[in-house]
Residue, then its C-alpha position, 0 to 999 in steps of 0.5 A: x362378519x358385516x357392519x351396516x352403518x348410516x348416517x340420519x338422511x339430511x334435511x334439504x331446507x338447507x345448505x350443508x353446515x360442519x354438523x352433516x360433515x361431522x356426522x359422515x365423518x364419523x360413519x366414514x371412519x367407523x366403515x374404514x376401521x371395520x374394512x380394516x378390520x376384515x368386515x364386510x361393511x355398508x355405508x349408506x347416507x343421503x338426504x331426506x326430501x319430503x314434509x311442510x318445511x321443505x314445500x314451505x323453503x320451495x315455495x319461498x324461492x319460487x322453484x317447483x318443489x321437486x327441482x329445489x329438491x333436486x338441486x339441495x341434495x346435490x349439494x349434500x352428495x357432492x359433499x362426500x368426496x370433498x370430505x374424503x368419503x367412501x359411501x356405498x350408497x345414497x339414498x333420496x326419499x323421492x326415489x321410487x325405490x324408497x316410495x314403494x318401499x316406505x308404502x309397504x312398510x305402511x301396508x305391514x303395519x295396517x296389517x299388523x293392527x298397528x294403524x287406526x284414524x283418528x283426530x290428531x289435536x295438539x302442539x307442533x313444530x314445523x321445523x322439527x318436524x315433531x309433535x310435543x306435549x305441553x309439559x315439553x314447551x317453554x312459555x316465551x313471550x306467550x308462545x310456546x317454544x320448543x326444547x330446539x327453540x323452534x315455534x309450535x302451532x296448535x295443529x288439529x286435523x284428521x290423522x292416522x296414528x301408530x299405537x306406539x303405546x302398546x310398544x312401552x313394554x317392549x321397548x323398555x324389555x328390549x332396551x334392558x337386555x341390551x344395554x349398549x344398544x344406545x351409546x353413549x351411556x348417558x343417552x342410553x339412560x335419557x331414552x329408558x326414562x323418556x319410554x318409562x314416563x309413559x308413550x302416546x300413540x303417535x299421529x303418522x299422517x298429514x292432511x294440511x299439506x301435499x309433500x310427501x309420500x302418499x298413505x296407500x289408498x288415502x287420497x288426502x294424507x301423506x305420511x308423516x315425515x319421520x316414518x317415511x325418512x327412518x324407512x330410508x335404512x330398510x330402503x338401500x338394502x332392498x326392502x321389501x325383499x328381506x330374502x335378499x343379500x342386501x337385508x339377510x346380510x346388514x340388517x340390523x344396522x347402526x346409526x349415527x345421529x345427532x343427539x336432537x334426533x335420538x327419540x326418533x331412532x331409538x323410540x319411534x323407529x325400534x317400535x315401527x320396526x317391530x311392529x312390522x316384524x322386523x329386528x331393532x337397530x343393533x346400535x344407535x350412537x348420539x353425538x354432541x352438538x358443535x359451538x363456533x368459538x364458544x357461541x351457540x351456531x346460528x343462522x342468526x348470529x350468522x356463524x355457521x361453519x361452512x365445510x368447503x370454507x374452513x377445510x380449504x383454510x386448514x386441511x382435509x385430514x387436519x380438520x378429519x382429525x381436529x374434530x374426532x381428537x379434541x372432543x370424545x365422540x358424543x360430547x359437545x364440542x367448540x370449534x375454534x381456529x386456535x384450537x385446530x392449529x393448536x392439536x395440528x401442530x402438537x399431534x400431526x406435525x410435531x409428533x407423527x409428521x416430524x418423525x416421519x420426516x426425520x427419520x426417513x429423509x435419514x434413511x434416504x441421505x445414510x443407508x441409500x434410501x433401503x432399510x433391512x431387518x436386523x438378525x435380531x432386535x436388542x431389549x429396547x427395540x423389544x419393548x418399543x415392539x412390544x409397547x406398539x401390540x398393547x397400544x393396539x389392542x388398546x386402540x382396537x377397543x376404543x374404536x369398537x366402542x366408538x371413543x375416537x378420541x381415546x384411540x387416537x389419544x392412545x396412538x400419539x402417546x405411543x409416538x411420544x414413545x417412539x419419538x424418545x426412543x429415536x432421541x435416546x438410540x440416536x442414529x445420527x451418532x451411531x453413524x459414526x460409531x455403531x452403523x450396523x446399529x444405526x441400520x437396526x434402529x431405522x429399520x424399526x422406527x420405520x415399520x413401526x410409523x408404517x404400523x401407526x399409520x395403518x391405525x391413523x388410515x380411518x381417521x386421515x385416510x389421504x394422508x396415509x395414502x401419501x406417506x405410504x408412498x414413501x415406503x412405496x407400500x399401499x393400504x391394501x396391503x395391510x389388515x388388522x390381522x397382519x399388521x403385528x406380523x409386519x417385518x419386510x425383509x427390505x424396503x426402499x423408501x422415496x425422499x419425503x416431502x412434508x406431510x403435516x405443514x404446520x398451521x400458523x396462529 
């Protein structure tokens, strides 16, 4: 089995903000998850270089346009490690790579009878890079607006255009027969009725600027953004070679977006697709949107969230967790300070960091630092084990289905479990009465933090690396196959250092 998954390549105008490191987050989770699981995984992100926006950000800083290109997406690659990422490959759309295979695609096309030129004429945004109806605009102040808020210009040139209306019904067929193509369901619904209303045939080139990559034998147009950076996923898996091992193996993938950029993916880019003779995504997940503090982010309002800044406030796996525990993955969520300390201290410090460091800074000063297994488990350590596989197969859904938060929920409701039955066995007082039993029920709180902390490794990857030290044990020595087995004969623990300090309101 493969598991092909992306990121949206991001736009380099700008700095990266929370919303590019929620994004990456959530992909870097999912391909941890599945390595876990067994699968050989692809994870791919990068930055998407070309159109009027970035020429115009170029120009305003008076760089030469590919040197500001080289200097943005460094930031958004040296961002991956700070984030405690692993990608597999980044891809920039001014490699030549992408070039040559973004003009093929544009070649299959016209060979497949997709492309005609015409005369495009009507509403569009620079800074969504999207063309809009009129019954899509909002009248301010007598200019349109878009629905991101950004301006529309009347733009009228020359242009090529797909005949994405002649892909209605496919769509529509292909998106009835797999309903959770598109998740969540709410976008699912949204995308149908948009394809439903009825599509236009979609203008793909422009002639009133120069960045970007060239239509094949057109001297004067380039391709229209979107075509050119949805490419990028056929791209990093060496299109066009589809007899490659690359594209025979992950290809389709499944893409994480933003919900700004849903129409993109699963309209636009499933037709190109198959216009092409290629198979659609095999899923597109939509994400919500952050707020700061319960106000909308802008450069405006000057509370955009700096990535760098607040991890180095709070943590990287505190705020790893934070994000993909408070809000169910698609929602909108608020990002508050309040709130990060408040799901830290409750979750990861009280709860899951508290009973590790209990438990193990006992076994360390009252069974020298070793614990055994038992000849045989009593009822109560039964049903805590027998607890742990229903919370895991639980949890082993949730993520299939992409709810983090539901498979994180699921895992601390089970140490509130194992935190009660540490209260009710008390190690402290079989010490002097029972130490035979006391060993008993260290040895299984032990492996049964160890089995959690295998199922938290997607979501705070470096600090279950730390805390498997303690047990001098590596997350290469587990699987999702193997975790239910998981009863060493011994193991010898190191003194613990706190983990999850708590954050102070």
């Amino acid at each position: 089995m493969t598991f092909y998954v992306t990121t949206p390549i991001y736009y380099v105008n700008d700095v990266p903000h929370i919303g590019h490191a929620y994004t990456t987050i959530a992909c870097d989770i999912f391909s941890r998850f599945y390595k876990l699981k067994g699968e050989d995984t692809f994870f791919l992100t990068g930055t998407d270089e070309h159109g009027q926006k970035v020429e115009k950000a170029s120009n305003l800083k008076n760089k030469d346009t590919q040197v500001f290109v080289d200097e943005m997406s460094k930031n958004f690659r040296d961002l991956i490690p700070f984030l405690g990422c692993e990608i597999d490959d980044f891809i920039r759309t001014t490699e030549n790579r992408h070039k040559k295979a973004a003009q093929y695609l544009w070649n299959k096309l016209k060979d497949n009878n997709q492309i005609y030129l015409s005369n495009y004429e009507g509403w569009y945004s620079i800074r969504d890079e999207a063309f809009y109806s009129e019954n899509e605009l909002e009248k301010v102040n007598d200019k349109f607006i878009a629905p991101s808020g950004s301006p529309v210009e009347w733009v009228k040139e020359e242009s090529f255009f797909f005949k994405l209306s002649s892909w209605q019904d496919k769509l529509i067929e292909f998106y009835e027969e797999n309903q959770d193509s598109i998740l969540p369901k709410s976008r699912y619904n949204e995308v149908l009725s948009f394809i439903k209303s009825g599509l236009k045939d979609l203008s793909i080139s422009r002639t009133t600027f120069k960045w970007g990559i060239k239509v094949p034998g057109e001297d004067n147009h380039v391709m229209y953004v979107w075509i050119d950076a949805l490419c990028n996923y056929l791209t990093a898996i060496n299109y066009p070679d589809t007899d490659n091992h690359y594209f025979k193996n992950y290809w389709p993938a499944i893409h994480v977006v933003g919900k700004d950029i849903l129409r993109f993916h699963a309209v636009y880019w499933p037709a190109f697709l198959m216009a092409a003779d290629i198979q659609p995504p095999k899923k597109i997940f939509a994400h919500g949107w952050w707020t700061n503090e319960g106000q909308k982010i802008s450069k405006s309002l000057g509370n955009i969230i700096n990535p760098y800044d607040i991890i180095d406030q709070y943590g990287l796996d505190q705020i790893r967790f934070f994000l993909f525990r408070e809000v169910p993955f698609g929602n909108d969520g608020d990002f508050s300070k309040d709130a990060i300390a408040l799901r830290v201290n409750a979750d990861l410090s009280n709860n899951f960091g508290n009973l590790i460091q209990r438990i193990s800074s006992f076994v360390v000063n009252n069974s020298d630092s070793i614990i055994s297994k038992p000849n045989t488990f009593d009822k109560n350590d039964e049903k805590l084990l027998k607890l742990f596989k229903e919370s895991f197969e639980s949890y082993f859904d949730h993520m299939k289905s992409f709810q983090i938060d539901r498979a994180l929920k699921n895992i601390f409701a089970y140490l509130s479990e194992v935190n009660a039955y540490v209260d009710t066995q008390a190690p402290w007082s079989l010490k002097k009465t029972n130490p035979e039993r006391m060993r008993d029920v260290l040895y299984i709180v032990t492996i049964i933090t160890i089995r959690c902390s295998i199922l938290l490794y997607p979501v705070i990857p470096s600090s279950i690396n730390n805390i498997l030290k303690i047990y001098n044990l590596s997350i290469k020595d587990f699987n999702f196959e193997n975790i239910n087995n998981f009863f060493p004969k011994t193991l010898n623990l190191n003194k613990p250092s706190p983990i999850f300090p708590r954050i102070e309101l």
